[in-house]
N, C-alpha and C positions, 0 to 999 in steps of 0.2 A: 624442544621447541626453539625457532626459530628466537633470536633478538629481537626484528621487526615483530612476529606474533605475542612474544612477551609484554613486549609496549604495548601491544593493541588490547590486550587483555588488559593490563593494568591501567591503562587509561579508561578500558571500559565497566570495567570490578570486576571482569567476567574468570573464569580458571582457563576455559580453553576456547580458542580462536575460530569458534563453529556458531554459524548464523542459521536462524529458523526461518526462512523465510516468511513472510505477510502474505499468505495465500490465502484468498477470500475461503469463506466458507467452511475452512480447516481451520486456521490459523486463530483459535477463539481463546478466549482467557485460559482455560484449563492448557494449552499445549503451549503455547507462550511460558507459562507459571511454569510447567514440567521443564520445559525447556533450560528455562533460569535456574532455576534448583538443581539443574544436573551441572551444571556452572559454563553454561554456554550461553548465546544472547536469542531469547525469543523475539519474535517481533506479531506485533498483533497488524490483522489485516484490517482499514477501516472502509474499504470500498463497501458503499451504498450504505452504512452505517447512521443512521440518524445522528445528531449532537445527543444529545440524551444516552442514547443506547452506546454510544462510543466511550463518554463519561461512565456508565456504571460497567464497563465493561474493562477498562482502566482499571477501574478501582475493585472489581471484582479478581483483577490480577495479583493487585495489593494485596487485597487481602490473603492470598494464594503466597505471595512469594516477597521477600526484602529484597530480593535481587532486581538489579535495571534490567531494564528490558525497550522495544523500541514499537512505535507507530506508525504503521506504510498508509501514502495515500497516493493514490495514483493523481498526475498532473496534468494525465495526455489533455489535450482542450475540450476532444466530446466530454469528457468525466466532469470539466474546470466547468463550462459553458455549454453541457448538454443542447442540444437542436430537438426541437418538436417533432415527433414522429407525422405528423401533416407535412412535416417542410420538405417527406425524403417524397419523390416523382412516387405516384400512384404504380408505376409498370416495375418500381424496384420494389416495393411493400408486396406485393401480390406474389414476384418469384420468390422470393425470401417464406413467405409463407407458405407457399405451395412446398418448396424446397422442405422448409420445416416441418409440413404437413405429410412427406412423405416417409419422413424420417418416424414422426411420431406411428407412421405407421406400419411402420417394421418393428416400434417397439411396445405395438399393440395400445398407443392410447391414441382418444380420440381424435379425430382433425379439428381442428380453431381456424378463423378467420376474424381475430380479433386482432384491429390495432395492437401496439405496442405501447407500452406505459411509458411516458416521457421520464428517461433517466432523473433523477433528483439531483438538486444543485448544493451537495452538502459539503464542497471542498473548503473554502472559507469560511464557515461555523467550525465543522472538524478541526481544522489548523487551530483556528481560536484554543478548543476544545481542548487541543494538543498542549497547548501553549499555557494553558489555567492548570491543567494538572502538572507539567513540569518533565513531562516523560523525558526521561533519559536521550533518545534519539529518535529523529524523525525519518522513517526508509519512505524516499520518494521511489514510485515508478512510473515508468513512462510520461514525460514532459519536464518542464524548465518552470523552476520555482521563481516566485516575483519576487525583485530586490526585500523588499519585507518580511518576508517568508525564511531568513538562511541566520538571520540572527539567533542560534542556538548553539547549543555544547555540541554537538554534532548532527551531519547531515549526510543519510545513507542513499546517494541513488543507486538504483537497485536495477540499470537499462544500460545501454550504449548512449555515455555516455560524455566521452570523452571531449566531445566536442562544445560539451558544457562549462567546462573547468575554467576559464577565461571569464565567463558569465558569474559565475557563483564565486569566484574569486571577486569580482569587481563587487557583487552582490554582499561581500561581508562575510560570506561564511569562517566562521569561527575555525571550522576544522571539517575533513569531509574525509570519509572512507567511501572510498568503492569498492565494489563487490563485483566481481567478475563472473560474468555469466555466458553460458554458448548461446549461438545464434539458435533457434529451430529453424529447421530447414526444414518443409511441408511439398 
């Protein structure tokens, strides 16, 4: 192991310098915990997580694991300040749906023409949420955390983020690892 990866381990209590990604829907207490106990750093995903559900979902880690572990919230602004599905043009709802609806129907379920459920505005509870349990580390993805937000032991963006660093610098942050990640190209 590298010097630099020693430190990063021993700063973070971890044995080896391997991150678990905050991948929504994967990413749930149980692989977080395995994660930790293998002596790597899990990270739990909280996108669209209620406060409630994000709290026993913490602590359902706890109870799993004494190892730290870390909290990803996504920052982009739709996620911060979701927009009302009324606000998007009627002609972009409709191809989006049709689009959708041709899709579901190659994979054999039925078509909808239902609105969209207007995303939930759970970023600032969550944080709170973050912040009353004490979690180890906070992995931001996509967006720029508010001055009041970087005041912790550490802060993982988890994006292209370089052009941040000025920002979160002046914003206080304690300490910040970045995680380097490839572009997808589509």
């Amino acid at each position: 192991m590298t010097p630099r990866a020693s430190a990063l381990c021993q700063a973070l209590g971890i044995r080896y310098p391997i991150f678990q990604s905050g991948m929504s829907r994967v990413a749930g207490p149980e692989l977080v915990a395995a994660v930790a106990n293998a002596g790597a750093f899990g990270i739990l995903a909280a996108l669209r997580l209620e406060p409630d559900d994000l709290r026993a979902q913490i602590r359902r880690i706890r109870a799993l694991t004494s190892a730290p572990f870390g909290v990803n919230l996504w920052l982009h602004p739709s996620v911060v300040h979701p927009i009302a599905p009324d606000a998007i043009d009627q002609p972009a709802r409709e191809g989006a749906a049709k689009k959708l609806n041709e899709i579901r129907s190659r994979v054999g379920l039925a078509a909808a023409d239902v609105n969209p459920s207007r995303f939930p505005e759970l970023v600032a509870a969550n944080f709170e949420v973050i912040l009353e349990e004490r979690v180890a580390v906070w992995s931001i993805g996509l967006g720029n955390p508010e001055p009041g937000m970087v005041a912790l032991h550490a802060l993982v963006p988890a994006a292209d983020v370089w052009h941040l660093l000025p920002r979160l610098e002046t914003a206080g942050a304690s300490s910040i690892l970045l995680v380097p990640v490839e572009r997808m190209v589509g």
